[in-house]
C-alpha positions as CSV (number, residue, x, y, z in Angstrom):
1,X,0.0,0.0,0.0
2,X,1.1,3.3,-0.8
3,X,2.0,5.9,1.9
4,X,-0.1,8.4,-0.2
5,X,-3.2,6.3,0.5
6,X,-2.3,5.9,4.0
7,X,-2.3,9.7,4.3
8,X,-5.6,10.4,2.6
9,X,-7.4,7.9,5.0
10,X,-9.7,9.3,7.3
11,X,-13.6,8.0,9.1
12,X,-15.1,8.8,5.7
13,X,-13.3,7.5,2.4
14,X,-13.3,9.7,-0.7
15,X,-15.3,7.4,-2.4
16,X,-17.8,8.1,0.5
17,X,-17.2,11.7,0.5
18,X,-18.7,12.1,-3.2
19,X,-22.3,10.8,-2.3
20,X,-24.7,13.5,-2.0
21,X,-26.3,11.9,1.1
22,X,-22.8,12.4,2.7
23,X,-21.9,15.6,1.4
24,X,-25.4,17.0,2.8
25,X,-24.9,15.3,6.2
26,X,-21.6,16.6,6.6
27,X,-22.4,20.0,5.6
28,X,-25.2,19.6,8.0
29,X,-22.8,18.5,11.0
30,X,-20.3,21.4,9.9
31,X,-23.2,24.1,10.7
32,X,-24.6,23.0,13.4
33,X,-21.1,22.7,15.1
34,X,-20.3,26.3,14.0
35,X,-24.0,27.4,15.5
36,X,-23.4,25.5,18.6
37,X,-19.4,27.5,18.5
38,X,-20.8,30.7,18.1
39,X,-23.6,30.5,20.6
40,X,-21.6,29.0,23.7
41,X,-18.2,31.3,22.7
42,X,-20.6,35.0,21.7
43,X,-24.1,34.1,23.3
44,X,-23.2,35.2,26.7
45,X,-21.2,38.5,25.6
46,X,-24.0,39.4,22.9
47,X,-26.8,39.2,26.0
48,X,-24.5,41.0,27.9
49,X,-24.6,44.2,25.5
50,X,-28.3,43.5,24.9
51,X,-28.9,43.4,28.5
52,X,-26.3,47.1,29.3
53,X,-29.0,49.4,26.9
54,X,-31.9,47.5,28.7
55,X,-34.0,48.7,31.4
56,X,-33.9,46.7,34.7
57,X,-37.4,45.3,35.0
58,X,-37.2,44.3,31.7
59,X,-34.0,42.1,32.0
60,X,-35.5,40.1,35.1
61,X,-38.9,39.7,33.5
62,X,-38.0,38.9,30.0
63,X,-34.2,38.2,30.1
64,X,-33.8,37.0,26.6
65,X,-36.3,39.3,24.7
66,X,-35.4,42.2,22.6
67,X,-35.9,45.5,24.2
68,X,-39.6,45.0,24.8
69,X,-40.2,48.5,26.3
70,X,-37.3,50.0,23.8
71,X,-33.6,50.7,24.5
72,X,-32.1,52.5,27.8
73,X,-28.9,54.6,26.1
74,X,-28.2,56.0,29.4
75,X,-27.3,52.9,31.2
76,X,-24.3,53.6,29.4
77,X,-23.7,57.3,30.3
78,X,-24.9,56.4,33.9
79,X,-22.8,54.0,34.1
80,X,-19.8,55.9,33.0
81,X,-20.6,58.6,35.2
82,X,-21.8,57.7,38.6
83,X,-19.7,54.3,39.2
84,X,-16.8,56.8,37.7
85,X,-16.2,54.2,34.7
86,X,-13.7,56.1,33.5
87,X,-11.4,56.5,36.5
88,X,-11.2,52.8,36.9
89,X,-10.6,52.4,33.3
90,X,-7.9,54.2,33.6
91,X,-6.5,52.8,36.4
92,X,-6.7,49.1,35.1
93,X,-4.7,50.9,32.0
94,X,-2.1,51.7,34.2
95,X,-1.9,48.5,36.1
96,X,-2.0,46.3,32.3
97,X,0.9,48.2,30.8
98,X,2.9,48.4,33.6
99,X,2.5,44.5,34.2
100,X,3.1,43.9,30.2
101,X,6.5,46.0,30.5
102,X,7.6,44.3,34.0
103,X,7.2,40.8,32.4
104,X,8.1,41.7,29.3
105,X,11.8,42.8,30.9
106,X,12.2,40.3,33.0
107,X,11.1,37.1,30.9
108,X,13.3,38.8,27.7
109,X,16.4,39.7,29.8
110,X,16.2,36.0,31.6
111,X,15.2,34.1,28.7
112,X,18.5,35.9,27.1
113,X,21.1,34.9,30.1
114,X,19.9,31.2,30.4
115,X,19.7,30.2,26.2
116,X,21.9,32.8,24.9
117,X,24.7,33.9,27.7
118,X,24.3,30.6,29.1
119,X,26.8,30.9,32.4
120,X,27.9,27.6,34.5
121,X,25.4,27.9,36.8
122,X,22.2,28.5,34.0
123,X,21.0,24.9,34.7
124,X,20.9,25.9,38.2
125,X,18.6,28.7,37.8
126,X,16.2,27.6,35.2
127,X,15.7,24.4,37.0
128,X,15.3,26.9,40.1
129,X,12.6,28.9,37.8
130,X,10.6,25.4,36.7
131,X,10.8,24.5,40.7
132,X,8.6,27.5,41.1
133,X,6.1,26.7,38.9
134,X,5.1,23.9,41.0
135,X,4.2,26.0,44.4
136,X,0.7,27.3,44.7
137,X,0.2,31.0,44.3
138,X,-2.0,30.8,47.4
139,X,0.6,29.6,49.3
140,X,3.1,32.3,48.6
141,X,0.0,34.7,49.1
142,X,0.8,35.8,52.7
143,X,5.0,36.2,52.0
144,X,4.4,38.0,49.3
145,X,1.6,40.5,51.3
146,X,4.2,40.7,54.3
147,X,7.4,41.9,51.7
148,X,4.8,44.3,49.7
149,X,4.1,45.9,53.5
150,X,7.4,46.0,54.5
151,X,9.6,45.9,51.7
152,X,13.4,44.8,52.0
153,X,15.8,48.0,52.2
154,X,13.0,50.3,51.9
155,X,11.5,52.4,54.9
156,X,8.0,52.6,53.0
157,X,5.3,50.6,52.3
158,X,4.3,49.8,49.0
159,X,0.5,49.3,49.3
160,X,-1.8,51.2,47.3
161,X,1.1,51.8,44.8
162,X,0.9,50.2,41.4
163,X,4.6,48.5,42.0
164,X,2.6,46.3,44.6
165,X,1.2,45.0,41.3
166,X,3.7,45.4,39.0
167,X,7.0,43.5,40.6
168,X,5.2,40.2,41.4
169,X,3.5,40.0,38.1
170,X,7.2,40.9,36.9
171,X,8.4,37.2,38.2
172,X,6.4,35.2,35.8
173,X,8.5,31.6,35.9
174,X,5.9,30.3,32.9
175,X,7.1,33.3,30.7
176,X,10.6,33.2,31.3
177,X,10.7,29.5,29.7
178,X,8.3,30.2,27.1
179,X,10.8,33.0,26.0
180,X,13.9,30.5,27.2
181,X,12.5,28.0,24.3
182,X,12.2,30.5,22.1
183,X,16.0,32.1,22.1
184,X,16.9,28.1,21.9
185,X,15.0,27.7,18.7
186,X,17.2,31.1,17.2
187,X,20.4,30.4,14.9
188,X,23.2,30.0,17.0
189,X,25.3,31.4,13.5
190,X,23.9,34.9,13.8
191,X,24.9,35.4,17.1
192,X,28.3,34.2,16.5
193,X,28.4,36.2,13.3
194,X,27.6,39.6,15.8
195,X,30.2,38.4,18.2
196,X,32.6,38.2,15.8
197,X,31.9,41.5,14.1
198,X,32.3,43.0,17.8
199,X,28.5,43.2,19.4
200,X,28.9,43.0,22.8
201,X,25.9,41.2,25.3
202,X,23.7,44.2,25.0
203,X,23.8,45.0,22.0
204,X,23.5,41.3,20.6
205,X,20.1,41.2,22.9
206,X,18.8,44.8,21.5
207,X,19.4,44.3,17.8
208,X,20.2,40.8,17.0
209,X,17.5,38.8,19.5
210,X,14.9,40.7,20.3
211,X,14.3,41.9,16.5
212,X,14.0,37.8,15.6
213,X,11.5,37.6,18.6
214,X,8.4,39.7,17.8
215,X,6.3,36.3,17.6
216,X,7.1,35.8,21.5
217,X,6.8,39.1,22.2
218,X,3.3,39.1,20.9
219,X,2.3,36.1,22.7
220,X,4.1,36.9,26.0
221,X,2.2,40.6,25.6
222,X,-0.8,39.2,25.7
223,X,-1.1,36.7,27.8
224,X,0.7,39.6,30.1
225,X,-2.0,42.1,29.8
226,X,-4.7,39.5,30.0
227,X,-3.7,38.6,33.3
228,X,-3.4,41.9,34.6
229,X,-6.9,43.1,33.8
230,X,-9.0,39.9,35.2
231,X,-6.6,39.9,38.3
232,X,-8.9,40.6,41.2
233,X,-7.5,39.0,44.6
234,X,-3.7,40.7,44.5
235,X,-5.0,44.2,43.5
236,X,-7.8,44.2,46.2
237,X,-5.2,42.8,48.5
238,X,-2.2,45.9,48.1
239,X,-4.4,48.7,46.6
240,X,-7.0,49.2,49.3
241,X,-7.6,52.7,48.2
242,X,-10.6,52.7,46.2
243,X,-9.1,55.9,43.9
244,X,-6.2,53.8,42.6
245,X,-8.4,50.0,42.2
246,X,-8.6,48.4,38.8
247,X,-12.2,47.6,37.1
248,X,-11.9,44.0,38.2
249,X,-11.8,45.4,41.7
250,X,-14.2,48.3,41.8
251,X,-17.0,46.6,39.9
252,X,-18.1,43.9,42.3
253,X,-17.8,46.5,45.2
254,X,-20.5,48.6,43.8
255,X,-22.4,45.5,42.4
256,X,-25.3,45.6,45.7
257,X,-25.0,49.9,45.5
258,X,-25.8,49.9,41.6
259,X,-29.5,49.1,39.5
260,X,-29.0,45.8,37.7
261,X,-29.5,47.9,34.5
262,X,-26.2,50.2,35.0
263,X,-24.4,47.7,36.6
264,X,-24.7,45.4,33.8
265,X,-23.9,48.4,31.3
266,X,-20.4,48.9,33.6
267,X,-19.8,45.1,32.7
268,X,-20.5,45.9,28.8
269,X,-17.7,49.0,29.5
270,X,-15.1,46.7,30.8
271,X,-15.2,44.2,28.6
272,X,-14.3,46.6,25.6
273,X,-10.9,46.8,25.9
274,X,-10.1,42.8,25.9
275,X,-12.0,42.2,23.1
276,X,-10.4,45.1,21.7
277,X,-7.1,43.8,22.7
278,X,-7.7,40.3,20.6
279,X,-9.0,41.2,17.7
280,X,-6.4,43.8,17.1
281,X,-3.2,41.1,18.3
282,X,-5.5,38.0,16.8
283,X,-2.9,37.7,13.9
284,X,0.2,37.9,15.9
285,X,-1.0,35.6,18.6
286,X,-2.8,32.7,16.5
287,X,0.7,33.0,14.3
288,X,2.6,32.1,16.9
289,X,0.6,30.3,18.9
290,X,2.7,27.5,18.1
291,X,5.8,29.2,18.5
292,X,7.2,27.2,15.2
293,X,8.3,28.7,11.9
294,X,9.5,31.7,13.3
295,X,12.9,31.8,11.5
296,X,13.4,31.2,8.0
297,X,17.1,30.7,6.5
């Protein structure tokens, strides 16, 4: 047998496939698995945005109906205005890019000293890194609380400053290696071609490793700023002060003070920006999602 025949094996045969019984049920399977896709994956955000514009008693009395008594615009206003929307926003803005640049430093600049510099003692450390990746956040929850309070070498307390958030979310073991196996996967010819023409360490990571990286960087950018705006427990923990609290924060604290109607308009609000977020990086991340075929040559 031929290993082309082997190949084109599958459940159905082509012979099967060219039957119009089987073409039909196939096509029928086919949309009904893309209905059942897009109902479970967009049915609860579309009721969501249905449900922000309207009004309360008609969400609880007819949840799935379209705007029986008409559309409520100023959920959204309201919304944006009295739970101060906007500050929040902001706020989790602040918190999401200064998480994406603090992991995005670290897991580059380690990723670059344990597959590029590689010292004597790099086995040491990344099997130090993977060892972390085994402990339970919740364990180190109350350490890491106690250093944020009283900070090594400092006099000050870092809580309800953003660099509460920001340093732990910097020490991201599961990026590190997922950079780590990327710089192992680069030519090791190019380096030793900049080395030779008298780059030195930095300047081998700025313009020789990072430009082959962008793939990584994409992925490690988002998975970076997803994190940071669905955190809830470490922000409510170290940012007490409800002037400088993220979205994911703010919005369940004014859940029981808020009409169903607004409330659920503040949820429509938040959820802009990560939806936002993938369809503009959808490219970059579903292209290197597998992390292969980023270097040609």
């Amino acid at each position: 047998m031929k290993v082309d025949d082997l190949a084109e094996r599958s459940i159905i045969s082509a012979s099967e496939r060219r039957r119009p019984g089987t073409r039909l049920g196939m096509r029928l399977v086919h949309v009904f698995l893309f209905a059942t896709l897009v109902v479970a994956g967009l049915g609860p955000i579309l009721w969501l945005m249905k449900a922000a514009i309207t009004p309360s008693q008609d969400t609880i009395t007819a949840p799935f109906a379209l705007w029986p008594n008409g559309v409520d615009w100023e959920n959204l206003s309201t919304a944006w205005t009295d739970i101060h929307i906007d500050q929040f926003f902001f706020n989790t803005i602040v918190i999401a890019v200064g998480a994406w640049f603090t992991q995005l430093l670290v897991a580059t600049t380690a990723g670059y000293a344990l597959s590029v510099l590689r010292p004597k003692y790099a086995p040491i450390l990344g099997g130090l890194v993977l060892a972390t990746l085994f402990i339970p956040g919740i364990v180190l929850l109350v350490p890491l609380y106690l250093t944020i309070v009283r900070p090594p070498l400092l006099e000050v307390s870092l809580l309800n400053n953003y660099l509460a958030v920001w340093l732990p979310m910097a020490a991201n073991a599961f990026n590190i290696l997922l950079v780590k196996r990327f710089f192992d996967s680069l030519p090791r010819e190019v380096f030793e071609a900049a080395k030779t023409d008298g780059a030195g360490s930095f300047r081998l990571f700025w313009s020789i490793v990072l430009p082959m990286s962008k793939p990584i960087l994409g992925v490690v950018s988002v998975f970076a700023i997803i994190a940071a705006w669905k955190d809830y427990l470490w922000p409510k923990l170290v940012l007490p002060d409800p002037g400088v609290q993220p979205l994911s924060v703010r919005l369940p604290d004014v859940a029981s003070q808020t009409e169903l109607d607004v409330f659920l308009a503040a949820l429509a609000i938040a959820t802009l920006i990560p939806i936002a977020m993938f369809l503009l990086f959808q490219s970059v991340f579903l292209r290197s999602a597998g992390l292969g075929g980023a270097v040609k040559g």
